[in-house]
Legacy VTK file of the C-alpha trace (Angstrom):
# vtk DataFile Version 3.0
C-alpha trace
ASCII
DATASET POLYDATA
POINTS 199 float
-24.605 -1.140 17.038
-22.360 -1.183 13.754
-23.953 1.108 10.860
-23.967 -1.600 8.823
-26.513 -3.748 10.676
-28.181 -0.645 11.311
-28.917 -0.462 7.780
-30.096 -4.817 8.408
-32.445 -3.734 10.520
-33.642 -0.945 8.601
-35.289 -3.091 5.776
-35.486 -6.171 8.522
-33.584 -8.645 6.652
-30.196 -9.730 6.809
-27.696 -8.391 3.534
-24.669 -10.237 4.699
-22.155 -6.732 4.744
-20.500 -7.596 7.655
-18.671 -10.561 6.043
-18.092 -13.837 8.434
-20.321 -11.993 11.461
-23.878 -11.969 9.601
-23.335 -15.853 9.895
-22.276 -15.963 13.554
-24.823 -15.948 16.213
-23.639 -13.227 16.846
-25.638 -11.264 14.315
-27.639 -8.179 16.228
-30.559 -8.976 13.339
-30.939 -12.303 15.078
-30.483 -11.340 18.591
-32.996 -8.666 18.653
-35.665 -9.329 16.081
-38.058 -6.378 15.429
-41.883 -6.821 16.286
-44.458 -6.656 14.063
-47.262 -4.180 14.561
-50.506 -5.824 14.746
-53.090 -4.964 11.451
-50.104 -3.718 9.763
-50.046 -3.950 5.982
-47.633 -3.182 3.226
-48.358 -1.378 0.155
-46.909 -2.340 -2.935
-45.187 1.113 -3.066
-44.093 0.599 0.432
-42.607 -2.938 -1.039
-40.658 -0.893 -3.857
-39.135 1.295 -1.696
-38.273 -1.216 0.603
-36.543 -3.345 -1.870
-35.222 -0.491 -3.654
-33.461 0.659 -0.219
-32.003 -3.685 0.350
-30.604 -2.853 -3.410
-28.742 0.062 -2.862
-27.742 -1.034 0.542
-26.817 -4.393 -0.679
-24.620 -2.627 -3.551
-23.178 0.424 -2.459
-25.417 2.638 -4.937
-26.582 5.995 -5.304
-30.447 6.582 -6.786
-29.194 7.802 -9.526
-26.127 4.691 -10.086
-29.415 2.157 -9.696
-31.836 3.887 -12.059
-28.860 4.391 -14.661
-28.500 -0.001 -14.397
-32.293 -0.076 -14.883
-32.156 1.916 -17.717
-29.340 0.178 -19.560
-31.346 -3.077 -19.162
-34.278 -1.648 -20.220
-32.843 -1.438 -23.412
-32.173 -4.849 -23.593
-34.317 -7.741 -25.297
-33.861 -9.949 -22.417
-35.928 -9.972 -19.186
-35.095 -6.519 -17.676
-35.145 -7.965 -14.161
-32.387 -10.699 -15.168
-30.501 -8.110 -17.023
-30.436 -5.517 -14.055
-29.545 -8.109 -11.911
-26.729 -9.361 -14.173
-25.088 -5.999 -14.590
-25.441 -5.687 -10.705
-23.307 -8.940 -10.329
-20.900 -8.475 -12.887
-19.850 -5.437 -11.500
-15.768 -5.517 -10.641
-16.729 -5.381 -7.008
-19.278 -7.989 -6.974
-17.140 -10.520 -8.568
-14.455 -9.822 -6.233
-16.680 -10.805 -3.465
-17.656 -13.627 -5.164
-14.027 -14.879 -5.757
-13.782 -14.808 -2.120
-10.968 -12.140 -2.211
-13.031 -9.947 -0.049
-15.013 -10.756 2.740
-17.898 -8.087 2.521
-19.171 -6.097 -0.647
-18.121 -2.945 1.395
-14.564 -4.098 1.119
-14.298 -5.263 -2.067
-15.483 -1.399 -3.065
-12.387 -0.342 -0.990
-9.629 -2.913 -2.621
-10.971 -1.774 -5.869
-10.721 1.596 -5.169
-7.198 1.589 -3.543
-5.845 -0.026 -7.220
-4.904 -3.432 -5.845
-6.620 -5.582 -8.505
-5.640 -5.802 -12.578
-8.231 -6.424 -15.353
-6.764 -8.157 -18.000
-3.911 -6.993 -17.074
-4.534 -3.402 -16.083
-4.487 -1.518 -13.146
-8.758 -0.910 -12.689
-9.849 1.120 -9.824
-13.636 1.154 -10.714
-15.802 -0.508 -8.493
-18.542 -0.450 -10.945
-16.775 -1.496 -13.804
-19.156 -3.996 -15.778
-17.154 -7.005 -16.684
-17.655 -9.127 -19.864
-16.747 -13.000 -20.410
-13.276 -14.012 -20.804
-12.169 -10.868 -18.566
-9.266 -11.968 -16.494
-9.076 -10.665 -12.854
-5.843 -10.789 -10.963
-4.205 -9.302 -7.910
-1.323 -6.758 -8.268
1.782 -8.041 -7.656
2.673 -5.253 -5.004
-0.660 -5.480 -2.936
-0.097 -9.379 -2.544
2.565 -8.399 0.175
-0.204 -6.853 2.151
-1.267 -7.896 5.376
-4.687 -7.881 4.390
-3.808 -10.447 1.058
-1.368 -12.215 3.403
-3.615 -15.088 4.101
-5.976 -15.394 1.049
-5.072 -18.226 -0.402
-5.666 -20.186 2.750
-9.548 -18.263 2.991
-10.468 -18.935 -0.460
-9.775 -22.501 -0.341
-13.411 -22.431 1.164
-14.661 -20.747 -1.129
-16.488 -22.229 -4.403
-17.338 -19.519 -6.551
-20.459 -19.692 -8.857
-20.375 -21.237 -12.233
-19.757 -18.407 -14.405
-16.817 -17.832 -12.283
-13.160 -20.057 -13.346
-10.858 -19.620 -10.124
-7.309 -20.382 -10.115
-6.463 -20.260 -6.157
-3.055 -21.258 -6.561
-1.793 -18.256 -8.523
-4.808 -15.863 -7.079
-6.523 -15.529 -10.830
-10.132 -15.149 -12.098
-12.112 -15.413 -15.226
-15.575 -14.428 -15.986
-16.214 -17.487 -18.217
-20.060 -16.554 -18.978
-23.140 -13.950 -17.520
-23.600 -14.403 -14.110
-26.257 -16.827 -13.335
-28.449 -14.434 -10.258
-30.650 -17.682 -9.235
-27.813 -19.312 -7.912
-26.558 -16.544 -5.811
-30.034 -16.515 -3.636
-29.685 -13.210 -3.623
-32.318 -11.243 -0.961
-34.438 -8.915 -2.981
-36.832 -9.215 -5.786
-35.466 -7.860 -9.042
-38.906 -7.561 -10.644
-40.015 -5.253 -7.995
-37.448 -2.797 -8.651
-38.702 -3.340 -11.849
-42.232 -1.677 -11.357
-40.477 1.133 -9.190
-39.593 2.604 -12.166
-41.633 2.041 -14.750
LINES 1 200
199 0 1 2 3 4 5 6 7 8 9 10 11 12 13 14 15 16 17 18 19 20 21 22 23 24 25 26 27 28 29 30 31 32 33 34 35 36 37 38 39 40 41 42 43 44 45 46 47 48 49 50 51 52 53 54 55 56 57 58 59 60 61 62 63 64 65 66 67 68 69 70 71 72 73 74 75 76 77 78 79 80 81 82 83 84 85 86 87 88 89 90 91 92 93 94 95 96 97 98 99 100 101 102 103 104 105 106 107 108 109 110 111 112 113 114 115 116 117 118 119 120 121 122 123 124 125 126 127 128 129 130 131 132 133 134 135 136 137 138 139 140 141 142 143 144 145 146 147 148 149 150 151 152 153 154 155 156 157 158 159 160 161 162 163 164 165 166 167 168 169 170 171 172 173 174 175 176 177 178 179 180 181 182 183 184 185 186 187 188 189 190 191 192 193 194 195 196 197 198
């Protein structure tokens, strides 16, 4: 089995990092579903780590990456959960998953990282790079002769982004036009449970 649903049926729930094939029926998490021991219960610390493990999974952090986000929205007047979550999805990679230009979180780290994408205007290779509204994303002008680029614009003509997201999918362009809005996304973890973890 692929690491990657490994780590699925680790925290028993599906976190969509293998793209198009978590949708397929072809998904190991649906073709072998775990039993449930009988009388078994789950402790509220059990649930933190659990959802603390989707999380980092789900993001591609490091302890010490998530508990740095929880601490920046800690310091924040809004709801820390909302905050955390919105720093989490305004990260460079998450939005470039969300455009649609990649078709797993796992390889929109990777694009990032290799220098194909520009923020406003500018070479970025930071994954974690916290965007802000009216940041314009854009491909590189070299990487969209890649083989991997060479059929985007047909792909994302499927895709509608959220609403904080403006997409121009004729010339391959992106604007964060506002904070992400998380209840949309139906993301699969509770935000207020990391939450308690650390406080």
């Amino acid at each position: 089995m692929d690491s990657n649903c490994k780590k699925c049926r680790t925290v028993g729930e599906k976190l969509f990092l293998k793209g198009d094939k978590c949708f397929s029926p072809s998904c190991p998490l649906l073709k072998k579903k775990e039993k449930r021991r009988k009388g078994q219960k789950t402790t509220s610390f059990k649930k933190q780590i659990i959802e603390k493990r989707k999380i980092k999974i789900y993001y591609g952090l490091s302890e010490r990456q998530l508990r740095r986000f929880y601490e920046i929205a800690l310091k924040k007047k809004e709801s820390t959960p909302e905050v955390l979550a919105q720093l989490l999805e305004s990260r460079l990679d998450s939005i470039i998953f969300r455009l649609g230009f990649a078709t797993s979180k796992k390889m929109a780290r990777q694009l990032v990282s290799h220098g194909h994408f520009l923020l406003n205007g500018r070479r970025c290779d930071i994954p974690s790079r916290i965007l802000k509204p009216n940041d314009i994303i854009s491909i590189r002008q070299k990487s969209l002769k890649l083989k991997i680029f060479k059929d985007l614009k047909e792909n994302i003509e499927k895709i509608t982004p959220p609403s904080y997201l403006e997409l121009d999918k004729e010339n391959l362009t992106a604007k964060l036009i506002k904070l992400p809005e998380v209840k949309e996304l139906n993301l699969p973890f509770d935000f207020r449970i990391i939450i308690e973890a650390y406080a």
